[in-house]
C-alpha positions as CSV (number, residue, x, y, z in Angstrom):
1,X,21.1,103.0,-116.2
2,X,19.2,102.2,-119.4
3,X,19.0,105.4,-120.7
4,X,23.0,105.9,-120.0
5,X,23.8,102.2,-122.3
6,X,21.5,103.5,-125.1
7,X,23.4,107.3,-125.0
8,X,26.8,105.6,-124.6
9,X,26.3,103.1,-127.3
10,X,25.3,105.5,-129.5
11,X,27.7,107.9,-128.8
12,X,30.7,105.1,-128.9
13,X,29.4,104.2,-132.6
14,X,29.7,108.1,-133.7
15,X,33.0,108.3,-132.1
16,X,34.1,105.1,-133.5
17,X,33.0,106.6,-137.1
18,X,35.3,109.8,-136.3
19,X,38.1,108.4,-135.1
20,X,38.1,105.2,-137.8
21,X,38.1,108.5,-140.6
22,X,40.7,110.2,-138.9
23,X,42.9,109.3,-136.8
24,X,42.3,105.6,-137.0
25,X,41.1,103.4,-133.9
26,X,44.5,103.1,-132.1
27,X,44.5,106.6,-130.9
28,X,40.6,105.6,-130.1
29,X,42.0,103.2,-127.9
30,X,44.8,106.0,-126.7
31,X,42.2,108.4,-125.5
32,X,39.9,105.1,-123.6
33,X,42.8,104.2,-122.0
34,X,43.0,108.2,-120.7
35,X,39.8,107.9,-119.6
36,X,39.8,104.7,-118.0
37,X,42.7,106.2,-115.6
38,X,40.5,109.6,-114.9
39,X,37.6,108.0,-113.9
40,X,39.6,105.1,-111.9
41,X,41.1,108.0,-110.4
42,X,37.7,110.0,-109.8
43,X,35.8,106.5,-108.5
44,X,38.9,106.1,-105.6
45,X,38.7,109.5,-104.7
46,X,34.7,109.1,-104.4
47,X,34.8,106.1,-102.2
48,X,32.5,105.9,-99.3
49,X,34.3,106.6,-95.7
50,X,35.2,103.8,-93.5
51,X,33.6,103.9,-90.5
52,X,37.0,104.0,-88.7
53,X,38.2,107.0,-91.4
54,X,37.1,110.9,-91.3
55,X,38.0,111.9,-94.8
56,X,38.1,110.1,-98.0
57,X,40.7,107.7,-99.2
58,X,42.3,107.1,-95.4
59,X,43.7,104.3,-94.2
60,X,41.0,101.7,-93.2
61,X,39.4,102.6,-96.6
62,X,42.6,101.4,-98.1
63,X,43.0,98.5,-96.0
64,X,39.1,97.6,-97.0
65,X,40.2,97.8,-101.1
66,X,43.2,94.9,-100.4
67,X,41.1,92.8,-98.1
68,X,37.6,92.5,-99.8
69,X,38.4,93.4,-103.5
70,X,38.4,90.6,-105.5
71,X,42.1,90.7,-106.5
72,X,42.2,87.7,-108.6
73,X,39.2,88.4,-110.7
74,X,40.1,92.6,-110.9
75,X,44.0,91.3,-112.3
76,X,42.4,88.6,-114.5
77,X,39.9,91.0,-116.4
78,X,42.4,93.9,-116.4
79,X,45.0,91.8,-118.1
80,X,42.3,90.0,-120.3
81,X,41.3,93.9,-121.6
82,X,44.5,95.1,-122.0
83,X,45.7,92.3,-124.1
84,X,42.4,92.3,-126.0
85,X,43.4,96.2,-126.7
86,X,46.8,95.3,-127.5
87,X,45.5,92.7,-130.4
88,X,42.7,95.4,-131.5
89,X,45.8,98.1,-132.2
90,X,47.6,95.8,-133.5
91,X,45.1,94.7,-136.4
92,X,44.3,98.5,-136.6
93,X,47.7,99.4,-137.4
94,X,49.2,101.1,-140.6
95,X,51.3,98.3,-141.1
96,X,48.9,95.3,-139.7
97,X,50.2,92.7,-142.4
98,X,53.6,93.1,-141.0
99,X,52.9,93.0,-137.6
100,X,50.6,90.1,-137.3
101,X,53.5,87.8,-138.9
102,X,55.6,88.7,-135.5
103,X,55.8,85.6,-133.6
104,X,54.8,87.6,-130.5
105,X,51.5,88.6,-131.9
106,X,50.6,85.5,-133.6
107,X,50.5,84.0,-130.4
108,X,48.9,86.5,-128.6
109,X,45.8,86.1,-131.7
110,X,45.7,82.7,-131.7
111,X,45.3,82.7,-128.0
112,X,42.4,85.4,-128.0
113,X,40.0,83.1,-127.1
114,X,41.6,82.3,-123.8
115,X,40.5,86.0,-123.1
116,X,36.7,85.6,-123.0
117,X,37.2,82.5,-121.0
118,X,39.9,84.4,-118.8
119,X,36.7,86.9,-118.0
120,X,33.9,84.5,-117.7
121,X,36.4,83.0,-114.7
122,X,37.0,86.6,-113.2
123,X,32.6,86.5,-113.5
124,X,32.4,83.2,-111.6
125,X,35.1,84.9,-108.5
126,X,32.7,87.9,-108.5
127,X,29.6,85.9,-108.4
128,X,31.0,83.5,-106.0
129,X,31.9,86.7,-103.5
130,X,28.4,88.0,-103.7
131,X,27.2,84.2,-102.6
132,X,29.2,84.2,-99.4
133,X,29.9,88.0,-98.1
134,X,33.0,88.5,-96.3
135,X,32.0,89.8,-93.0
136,X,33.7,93.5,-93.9
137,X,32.6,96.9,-92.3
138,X,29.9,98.9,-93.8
139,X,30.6,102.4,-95.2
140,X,29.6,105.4,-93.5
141,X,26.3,106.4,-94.5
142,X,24.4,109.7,-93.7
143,X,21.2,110.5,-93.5
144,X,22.1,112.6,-97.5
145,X,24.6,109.8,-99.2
146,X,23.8,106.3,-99.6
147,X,26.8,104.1,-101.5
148,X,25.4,103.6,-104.5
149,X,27.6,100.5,-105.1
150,X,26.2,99.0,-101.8
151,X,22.4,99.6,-103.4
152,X,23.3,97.8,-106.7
153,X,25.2,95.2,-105.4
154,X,22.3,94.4,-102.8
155,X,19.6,95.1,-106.0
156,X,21.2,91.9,-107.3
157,X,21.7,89.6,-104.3
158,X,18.1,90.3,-103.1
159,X,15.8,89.5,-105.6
160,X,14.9,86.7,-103.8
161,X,15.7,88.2,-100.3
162,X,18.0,85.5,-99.9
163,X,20.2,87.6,-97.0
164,X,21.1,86.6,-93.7
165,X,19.7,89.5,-92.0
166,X,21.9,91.8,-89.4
167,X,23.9,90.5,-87.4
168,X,22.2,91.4,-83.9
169,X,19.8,89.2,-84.8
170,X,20.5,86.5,-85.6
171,X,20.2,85.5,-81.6
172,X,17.4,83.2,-81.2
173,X,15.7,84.4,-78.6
174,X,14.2,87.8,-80.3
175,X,12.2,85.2,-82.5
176,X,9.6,87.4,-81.1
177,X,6.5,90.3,-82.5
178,X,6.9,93.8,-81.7
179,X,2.7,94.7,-81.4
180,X,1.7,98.7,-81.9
181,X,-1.8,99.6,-81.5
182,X,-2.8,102.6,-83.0
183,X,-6.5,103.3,-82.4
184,X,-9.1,105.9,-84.8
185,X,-12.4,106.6,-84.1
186,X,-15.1,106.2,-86.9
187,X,-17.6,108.9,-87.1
188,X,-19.6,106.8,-90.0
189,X,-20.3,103.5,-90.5
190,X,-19.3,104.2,-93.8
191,X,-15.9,104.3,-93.6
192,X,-15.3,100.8,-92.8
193,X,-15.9,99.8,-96.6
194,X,-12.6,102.0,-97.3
195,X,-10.8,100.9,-94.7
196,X,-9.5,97.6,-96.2
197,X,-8.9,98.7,-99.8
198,X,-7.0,101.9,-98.3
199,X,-4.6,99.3,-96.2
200,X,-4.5,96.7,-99.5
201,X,-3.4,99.1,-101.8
202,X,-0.8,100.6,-99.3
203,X,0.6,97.0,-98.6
204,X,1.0,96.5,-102.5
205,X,3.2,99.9,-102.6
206,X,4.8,99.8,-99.7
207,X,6.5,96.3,-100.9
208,X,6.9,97.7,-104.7
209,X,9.4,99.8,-102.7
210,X,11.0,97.6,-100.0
211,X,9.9,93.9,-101.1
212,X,11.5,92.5,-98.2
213,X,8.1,93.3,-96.3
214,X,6.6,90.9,-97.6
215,X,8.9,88.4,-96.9
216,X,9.5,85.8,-93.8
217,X,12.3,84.6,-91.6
218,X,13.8,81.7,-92.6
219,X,16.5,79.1,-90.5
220,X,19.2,77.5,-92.6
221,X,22.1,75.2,-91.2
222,X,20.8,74.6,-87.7
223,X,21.8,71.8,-85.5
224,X,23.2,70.5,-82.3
225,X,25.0,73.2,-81.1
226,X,24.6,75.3,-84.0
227,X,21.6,77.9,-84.4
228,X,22.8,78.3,-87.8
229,X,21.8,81.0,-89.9
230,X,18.7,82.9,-90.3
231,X,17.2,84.9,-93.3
232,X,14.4,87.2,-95.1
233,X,13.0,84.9,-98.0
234,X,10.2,85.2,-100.3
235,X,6.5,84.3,-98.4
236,X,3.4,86.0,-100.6
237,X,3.2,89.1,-102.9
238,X,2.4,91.8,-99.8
239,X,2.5,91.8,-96.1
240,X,-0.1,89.6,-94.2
241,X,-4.0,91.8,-93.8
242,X,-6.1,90.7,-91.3
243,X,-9.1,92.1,-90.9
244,X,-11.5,91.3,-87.9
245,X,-15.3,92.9,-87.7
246,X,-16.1,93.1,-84.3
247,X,-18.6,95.7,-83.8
248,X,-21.4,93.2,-82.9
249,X,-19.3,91.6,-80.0
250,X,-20.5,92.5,-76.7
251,X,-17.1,91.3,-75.2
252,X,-14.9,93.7,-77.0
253,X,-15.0,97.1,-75.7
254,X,-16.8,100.2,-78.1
255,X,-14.3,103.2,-78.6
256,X,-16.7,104.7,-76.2
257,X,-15.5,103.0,-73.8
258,X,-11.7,102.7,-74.5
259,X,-11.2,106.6,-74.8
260,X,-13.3,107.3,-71.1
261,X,-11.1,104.6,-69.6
262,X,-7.9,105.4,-71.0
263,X,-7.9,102.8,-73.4
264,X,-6.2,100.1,-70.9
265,X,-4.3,97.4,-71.6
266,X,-7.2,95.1,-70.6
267,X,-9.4,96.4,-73.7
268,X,-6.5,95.9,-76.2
269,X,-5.5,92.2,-75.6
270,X,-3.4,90.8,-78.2
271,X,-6.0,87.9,-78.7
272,X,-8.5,90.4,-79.5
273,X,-6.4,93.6,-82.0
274,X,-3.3,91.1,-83.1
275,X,-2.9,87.7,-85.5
276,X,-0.4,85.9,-83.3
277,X,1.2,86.5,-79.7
278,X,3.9,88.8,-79.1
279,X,5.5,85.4,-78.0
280,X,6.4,82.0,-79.7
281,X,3.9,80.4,-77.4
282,X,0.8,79.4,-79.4
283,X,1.3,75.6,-80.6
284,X,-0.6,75.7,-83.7
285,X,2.1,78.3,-85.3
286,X,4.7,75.8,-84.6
287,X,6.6,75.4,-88.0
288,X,4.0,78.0,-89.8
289,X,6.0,81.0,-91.6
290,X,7.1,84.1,-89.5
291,X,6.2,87.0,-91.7
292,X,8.6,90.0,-92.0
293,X,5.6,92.2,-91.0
294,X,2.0,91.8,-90.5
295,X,-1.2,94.3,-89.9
296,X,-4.7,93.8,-88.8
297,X,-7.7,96.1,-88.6
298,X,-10.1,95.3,-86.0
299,X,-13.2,97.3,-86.8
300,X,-14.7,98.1,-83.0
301,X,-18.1,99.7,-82.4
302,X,-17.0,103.5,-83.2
303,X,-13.9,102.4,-83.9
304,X,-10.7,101.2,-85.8
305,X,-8.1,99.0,-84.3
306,X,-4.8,99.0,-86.3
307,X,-2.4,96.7,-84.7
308,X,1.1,96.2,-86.6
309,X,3.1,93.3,-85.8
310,X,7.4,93.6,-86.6
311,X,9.6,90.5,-86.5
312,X,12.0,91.6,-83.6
313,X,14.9,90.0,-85.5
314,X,14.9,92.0,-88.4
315,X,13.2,95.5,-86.6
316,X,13.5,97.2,-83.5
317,X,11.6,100.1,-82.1
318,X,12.8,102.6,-84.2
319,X,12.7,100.4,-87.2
320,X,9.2,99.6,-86.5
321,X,8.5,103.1,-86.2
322,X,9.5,104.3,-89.3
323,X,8.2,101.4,-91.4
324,X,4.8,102.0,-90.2
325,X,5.5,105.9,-91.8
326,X,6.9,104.5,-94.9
327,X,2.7,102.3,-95.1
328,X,1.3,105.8,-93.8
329,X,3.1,107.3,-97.2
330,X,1.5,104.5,-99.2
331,X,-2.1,104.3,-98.6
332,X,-1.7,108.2,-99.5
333,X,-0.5,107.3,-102.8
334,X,2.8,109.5,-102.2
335,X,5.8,108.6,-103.7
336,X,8.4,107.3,-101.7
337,X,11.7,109.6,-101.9
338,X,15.1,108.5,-103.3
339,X,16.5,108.6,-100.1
340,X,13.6,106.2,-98.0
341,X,14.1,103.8,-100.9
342,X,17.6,103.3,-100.9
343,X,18.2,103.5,-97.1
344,X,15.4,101.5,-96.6
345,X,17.2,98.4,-98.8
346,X,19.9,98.9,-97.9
347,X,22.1,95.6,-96.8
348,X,21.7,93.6,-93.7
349,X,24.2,91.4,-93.5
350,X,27.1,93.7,-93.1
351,X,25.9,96.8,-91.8
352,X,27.6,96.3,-88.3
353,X,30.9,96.7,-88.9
354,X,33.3,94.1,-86.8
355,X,36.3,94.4,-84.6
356,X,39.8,93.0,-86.1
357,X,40.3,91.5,-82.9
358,X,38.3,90.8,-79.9
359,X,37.5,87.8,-77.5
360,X,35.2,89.3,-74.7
361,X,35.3,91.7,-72.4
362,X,33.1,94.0,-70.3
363,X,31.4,95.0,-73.3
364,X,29.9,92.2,-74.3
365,X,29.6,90.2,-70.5
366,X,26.2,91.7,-69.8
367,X,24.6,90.1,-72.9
368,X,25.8,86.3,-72.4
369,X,23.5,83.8,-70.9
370,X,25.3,82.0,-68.0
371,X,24.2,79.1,-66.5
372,X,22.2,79.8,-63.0
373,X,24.0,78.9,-59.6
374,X,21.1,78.5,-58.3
375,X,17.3,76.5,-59.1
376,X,14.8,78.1,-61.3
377,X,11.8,79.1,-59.1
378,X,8.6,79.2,-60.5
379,X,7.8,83.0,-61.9
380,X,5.8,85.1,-59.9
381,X,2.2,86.2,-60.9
382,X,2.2,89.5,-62.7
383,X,0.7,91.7,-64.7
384,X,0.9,94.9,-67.0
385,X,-0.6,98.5,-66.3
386,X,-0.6,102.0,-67.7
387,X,0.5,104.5,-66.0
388,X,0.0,107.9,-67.2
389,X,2.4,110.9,-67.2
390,X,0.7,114.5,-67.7
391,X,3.2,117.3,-69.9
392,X,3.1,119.2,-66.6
393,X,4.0,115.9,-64.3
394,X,6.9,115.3,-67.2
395,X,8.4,119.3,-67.2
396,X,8.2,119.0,-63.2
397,X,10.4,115.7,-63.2
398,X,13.2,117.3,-65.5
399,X,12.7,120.5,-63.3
400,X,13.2,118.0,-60.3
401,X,16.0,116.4,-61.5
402,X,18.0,119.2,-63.3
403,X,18.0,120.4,-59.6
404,X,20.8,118.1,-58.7
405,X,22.4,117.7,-62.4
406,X,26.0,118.4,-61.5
407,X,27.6,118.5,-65.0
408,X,26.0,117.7,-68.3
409,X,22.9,117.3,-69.4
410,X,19.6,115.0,-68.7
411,X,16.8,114.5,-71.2
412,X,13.0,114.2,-69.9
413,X,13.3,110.1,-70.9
414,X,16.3,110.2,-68.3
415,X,14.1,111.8,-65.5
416,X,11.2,109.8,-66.2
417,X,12.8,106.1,-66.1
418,X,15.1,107.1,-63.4
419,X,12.5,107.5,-61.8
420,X,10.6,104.8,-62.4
421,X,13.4,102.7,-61.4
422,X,13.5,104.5,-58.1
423,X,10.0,103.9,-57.3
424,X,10.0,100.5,-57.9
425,X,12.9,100.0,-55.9
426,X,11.7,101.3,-53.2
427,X,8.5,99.5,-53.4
428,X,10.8,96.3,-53.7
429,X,13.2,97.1,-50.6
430,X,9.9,95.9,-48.8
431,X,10.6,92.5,-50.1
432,X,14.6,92.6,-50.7
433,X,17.8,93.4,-48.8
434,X,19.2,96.9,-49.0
435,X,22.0,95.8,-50.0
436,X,21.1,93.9,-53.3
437,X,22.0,95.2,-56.7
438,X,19.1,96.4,-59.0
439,X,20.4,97.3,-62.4
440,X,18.6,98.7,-65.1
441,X,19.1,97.7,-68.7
442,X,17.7,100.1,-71.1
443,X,17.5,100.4,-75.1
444,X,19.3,102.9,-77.1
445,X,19.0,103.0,-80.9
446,X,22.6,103.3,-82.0
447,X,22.3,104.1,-85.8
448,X,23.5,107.3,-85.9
449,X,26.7,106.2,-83.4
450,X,27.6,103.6,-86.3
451,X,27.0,105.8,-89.2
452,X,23.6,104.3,-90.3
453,X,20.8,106.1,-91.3
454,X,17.8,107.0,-88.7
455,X,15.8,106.1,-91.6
456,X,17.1,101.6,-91.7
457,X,14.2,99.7,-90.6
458,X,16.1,97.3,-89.0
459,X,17.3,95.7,-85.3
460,X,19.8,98.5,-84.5
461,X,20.5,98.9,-80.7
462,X,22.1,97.9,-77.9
463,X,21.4,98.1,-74.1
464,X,22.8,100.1,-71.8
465,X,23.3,98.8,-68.1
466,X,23.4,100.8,-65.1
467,X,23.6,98.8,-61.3
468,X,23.8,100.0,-58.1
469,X,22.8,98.8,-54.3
470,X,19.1,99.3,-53.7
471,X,19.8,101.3,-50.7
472,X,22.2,104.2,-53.0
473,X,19.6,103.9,-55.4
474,X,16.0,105.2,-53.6
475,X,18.6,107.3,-51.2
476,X,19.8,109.7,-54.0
477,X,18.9,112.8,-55.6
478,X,16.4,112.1,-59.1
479,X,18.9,114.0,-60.8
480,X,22.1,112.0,-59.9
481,X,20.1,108.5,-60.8
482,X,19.0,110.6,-64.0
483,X,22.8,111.7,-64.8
484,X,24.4,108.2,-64.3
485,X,21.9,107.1,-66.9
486,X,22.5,110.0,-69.5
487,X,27.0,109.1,-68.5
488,X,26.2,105.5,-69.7
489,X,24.9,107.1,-73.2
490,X,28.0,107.2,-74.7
491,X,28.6,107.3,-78.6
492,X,32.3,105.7,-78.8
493,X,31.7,103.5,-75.7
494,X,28.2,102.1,-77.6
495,X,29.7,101.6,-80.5
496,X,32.7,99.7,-79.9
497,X,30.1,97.4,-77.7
498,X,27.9,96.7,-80.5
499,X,30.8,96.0,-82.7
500,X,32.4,93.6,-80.4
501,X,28.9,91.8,-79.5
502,X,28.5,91.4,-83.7
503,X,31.9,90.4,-83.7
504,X,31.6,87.6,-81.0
505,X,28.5,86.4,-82.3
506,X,29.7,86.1,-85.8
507,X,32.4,84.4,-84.7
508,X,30.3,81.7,-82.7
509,X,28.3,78.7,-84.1
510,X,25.6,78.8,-81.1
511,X,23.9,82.1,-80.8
512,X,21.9,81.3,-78.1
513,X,24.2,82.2,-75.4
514,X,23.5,85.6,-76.5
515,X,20.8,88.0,-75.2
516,X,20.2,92.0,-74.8
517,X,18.7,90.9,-71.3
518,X,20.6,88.3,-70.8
519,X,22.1,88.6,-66.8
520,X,19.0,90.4,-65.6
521,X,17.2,89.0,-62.5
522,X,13.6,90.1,-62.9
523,X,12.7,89.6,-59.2
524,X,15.5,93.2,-58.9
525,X,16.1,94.7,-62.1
526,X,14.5,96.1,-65.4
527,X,14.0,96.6,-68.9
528,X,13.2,99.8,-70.7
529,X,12.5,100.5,-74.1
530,X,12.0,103.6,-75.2
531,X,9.3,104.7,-78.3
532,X,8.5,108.3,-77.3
533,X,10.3,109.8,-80.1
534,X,8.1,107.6,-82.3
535,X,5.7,110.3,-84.3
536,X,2.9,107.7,-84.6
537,X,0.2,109.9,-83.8
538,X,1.3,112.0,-86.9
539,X,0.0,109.4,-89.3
540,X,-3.6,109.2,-90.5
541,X,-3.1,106.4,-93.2
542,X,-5.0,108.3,-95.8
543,X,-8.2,106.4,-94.3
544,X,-10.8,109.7,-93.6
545,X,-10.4,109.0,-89.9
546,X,-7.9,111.9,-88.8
547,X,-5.3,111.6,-86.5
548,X,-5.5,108.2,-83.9
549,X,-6.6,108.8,-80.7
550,X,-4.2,106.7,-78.6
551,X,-1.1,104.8,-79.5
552,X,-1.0,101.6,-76.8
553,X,1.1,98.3,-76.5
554,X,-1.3,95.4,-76.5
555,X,-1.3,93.1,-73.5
556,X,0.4,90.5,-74.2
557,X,1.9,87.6,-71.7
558,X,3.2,89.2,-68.7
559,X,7.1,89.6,-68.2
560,X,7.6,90.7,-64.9
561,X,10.1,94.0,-65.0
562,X,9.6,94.6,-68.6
563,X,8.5,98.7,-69.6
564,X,7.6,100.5,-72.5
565,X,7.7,104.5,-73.0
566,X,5.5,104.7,-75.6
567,X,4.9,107.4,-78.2
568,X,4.2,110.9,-77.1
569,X,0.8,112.1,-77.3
570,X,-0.6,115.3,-79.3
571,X,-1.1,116.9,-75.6
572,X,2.5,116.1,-74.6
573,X,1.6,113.4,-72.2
574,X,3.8,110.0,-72.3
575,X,2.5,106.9,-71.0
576,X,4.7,104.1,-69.3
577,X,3.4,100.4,-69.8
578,X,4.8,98.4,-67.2
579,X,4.8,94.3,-66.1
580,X,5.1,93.5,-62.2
581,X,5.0,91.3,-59.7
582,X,1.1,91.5,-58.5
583,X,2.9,93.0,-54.8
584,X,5.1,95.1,-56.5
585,X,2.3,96.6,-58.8
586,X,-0.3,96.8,-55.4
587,X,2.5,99.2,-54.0
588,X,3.3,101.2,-57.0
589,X,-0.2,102.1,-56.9
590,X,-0.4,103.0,-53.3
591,X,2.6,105.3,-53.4
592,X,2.1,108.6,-52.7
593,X,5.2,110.1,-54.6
594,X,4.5,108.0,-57.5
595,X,0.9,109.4,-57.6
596,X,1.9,112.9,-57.4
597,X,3.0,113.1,-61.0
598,X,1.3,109.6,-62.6
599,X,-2.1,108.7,-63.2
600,X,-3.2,104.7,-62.6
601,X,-5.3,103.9,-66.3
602,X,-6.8,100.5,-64.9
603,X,-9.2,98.5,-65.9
């Protein structure tokens, strides 16, 4: 843009010079005028789709320019310019002297300094919109066009981050840390001395390109009954880098070790590879700053430990994911392209587009708290395991399941946490009527459903819930659990759910009513995430290490019925990290049809 205000103002003054020798300025101001209307004609034409729209200039694009233009301040600096032209030909004219003594134009001169106020107010109404957003929809963004209006507008609003964040979370109960392990062997002691200047420099150019890394979460306007709003704000000039030698502790396991056992989650415990707990749980953090995103390297005996820590609130899986790519990128020195820089700032606060009208439904009834009928019991004792799945065991469950696929198609995540969740029913009909419900919630990132980039590092998803009776459940073919899973994955469906959960929680003061997992019973049902499209094992960090040789979860404080897919590995094996019940884990790894296509990793 600075180059294009040097060329232009140069190129105004020679044209000025021409047309003042020739023609004089009023047919100047003619052939602006003709321009003005081309271009005004060219920038509607080039306005980004709604998300509701399927071509240019339709409907709910047109309905967006009346509702969230500012009309007063667009009519008050169009008038202010046209009467400010209207003066200018006048002066310009042959015969000025005559003119000017019209009683018209002698008011309309003696006024002209009512124009430059007349703009500075139209300034303030713009300014005063950017301060507090409407709540519009976002435009429809591919993976190849970002708005460019959207980038500059957010360019200005953001230079001190102050943004609420997206929508989805701004519930309070994801005030939580997303932990990803990825482990590297070290050949030579050597390397360690690179290791932190690598990751320090990467951290500096990661947040020259996305400074909102570097920032924290922030509450304003909370109180009694009113969780108020929360936002990214300025914390220190790069993401938090801790780095932990612990090659001389006997207590923490050698890479040795980790790689013949599987690297368990009993060798990567989040008090050992992370900062802080995946969990709000630790006193002393009470009231300390939440950073945006935080890494440690744990330097093991033949090893490196590099654990990255995302604010759930502000990134999910995916987000995670592909932020940890973007710090891959920059402790290479590559550039980061056009494209990563301007979907990855792009705006939060807006990017979920809401519903006109909507006041609950089915939709949205799965992810509000209720109050329990019935006394809290005391949470049973569990813990979390590894359970490996081979790329044969993997190709034999689709092959299983496609089987008894009726219509459609299943994916290999379908058959594998369908079958998980039949497993552990069955294990849990030991312990539980028949006839109870089990229902399985499970994450799906819904970016390109909404028209959002792959590429947004940001909370993004929505939950899918599938519930049937125990005994239907472990009594049907693995395809037919694997189909109704794969039916439930439904674009339209999703996205009008998300948009009518952002539209109920932007409508409420209290946001803690509001949860992803918010009717489960953990005692019955379960929670899946997904990360094995995550290409984490592609990405060496520029360190001299190679590739990592495991991508793990780090134990963190049991939740009984919570799972992880995680990445796949180069030899096309997935492992799944669940938390059970200590009864319902002891059966899981007694079961013979469970065994015949996982492998235990324990201790």
């Amino acid at each position: 843009m600075g180059d294009g205000q040097a060329v232009g103002f140069g190129l105004g003054l020679a044209l000025g010079g021409v047309f003042s020798g020739t023609v004089v300025w009023r047919w100047g101001l003619h052939a602006a005028a003709i321009l003005h209307v081309v271009v005004l004609a060219i920038a509607l034409w080039a306005l980004p789709v709604s998300v509701d729209d399927a071509a240019p200039l339709g409907w709910n694009t047109l309905i967006r320019l009346r509702k969230e233009l500012v009309q007063i301040g667009a009519l008050i600096i169009s008038t202010s310019l046209a009467l400010m032209s209207y003066v200018l030909g006048i002066v310009t004219d042959s015969d000025a002297a005559k003119h000017m003594r019209q009683p018209l134009n002698i008011v309309l001169l003696s006024t002209a300094p009512v124009y430059g106020f007349l703009t500075n107010i139209a300034v303030a109404v713009f300014l005063s919109r950017l301060e507090h957003p409407m709540p519009s929809r976002p435009l429809r963004i591919s993976s190849d066009t970002v708005a460019f209006s959207d980038i500059c507008i957010h360019q200005v609003t953001s230079k001190n981050m102050d943004e609420p964040i997206e929508i989805l979370g701004q519930q309070p109960t994801l005030k939580i840390y997303t932990q990803i392990a990825v482990c590297f062997s070290v050949e030579d002691d050597q390397s360690y001395a690179n290791i932190t200047k690598t990751l320090t420099s990467g951290l500096e150019r990661l947040t020259a390109g996305f400074p909102w890394v570097a920032g924290q979460i922030i509450n304003e306007g909370a109180s009694e009954g009113n969780t108020g709003i929360f936002k990214i704000a300025p914390l220190e000039p790069t993401p938090p880098l801790i780095v932990k030698d612990l090659r001389e502790d006997p207590s923490v396991s050698s890479m040795k070790d980790m790689k013949t056992s599987g690297f368990p989650f009993a060798m990567l415990d989040e008090s050992i590879v992370c900062p802080r707990p995946t969990l709000p749980i630790d006193p002393n953090l009470v009231g300390k700053p939440e950073p945006v995103f935080i890494t440690q390297a744990t330097f093991i005996k033949g090893g490196l430990v590099l654990a990255f820590l995302g604010h759930h609130q502000v990134l999910d899986g995916t987000g995670q994911g592909h932020l940890i790519k973007l710090l891959s990128k920059a402790c290479k020195g590559e550039d980061f392209t056009e494209e990563e820089i301007a979907t990855g700032n792009l705006p939060r606060h807006n990017i979920i587009p809401l519903l006109d009208d909507f006041e609950g439904g089915p939709e949205t009834d799965a992810m509000i708290i209720k109050p329990s009928a019935t006394p809290a019991t005391a949470p049973a004792t569990c813990s979390w395991a590894y359970f490996d799945f081979s790329a044969a065991s993997l190709s034999a469950l689709k092959s299983l399941a496609s089987e008894t696929v009726k219509s459609g198609y299943i994916t290999t995540d379908d058959a594998l946490t369908a079958f998980a969740w039949q497993s552990i029913s069955r294990i849990r009909a030991n312990r539980l009527s028949h006839e109870a419900k089990t229902k399985l919630a499970r994450a799906i990132n819904v970016r390109g459903y909404m028209g959002i980039p792959q590429t947004f590092p940001a909370l993004i998803q929505s939950m899918t819930n599938n519930s049937m009776a125990i005994k239907d459940l472990i009594e049907r073919p693995l395809g037919e659990a694997a189909s109704q899973l794969r039916s439930t994955v439904d674009p339209a469906a999703l996205s009008f759910g998300v948009r009518a959960l952002a539209t109920l929680m932007n409508q409420a003061a209290d946001k803690s009513v509001f949860s992803f997992t918010g009717t489960l019973h953990l005692d019955r049902d379960l929670a899946f995430s997904s990360w094995a499209k995550l290409d984490l094992y592609e990405h060496d960090f520029g360190l001299g290490l190679g590739k990592p040789e495991s991508v793990r979860r780090p134990q963190f404080t049991p939740v009984e019925s919570l799972g992880y897919l995680l990445p796949k590995a180069p030899d096309g094996s997935i492992a799944l990290a669940i938390c059970l019940r200590d009864e319902d884990m002891n059966g899981l790894k007694k079961d013979e049809l469970w065994l015949k296509y996982s492998k235990y990793i324990g201790k």
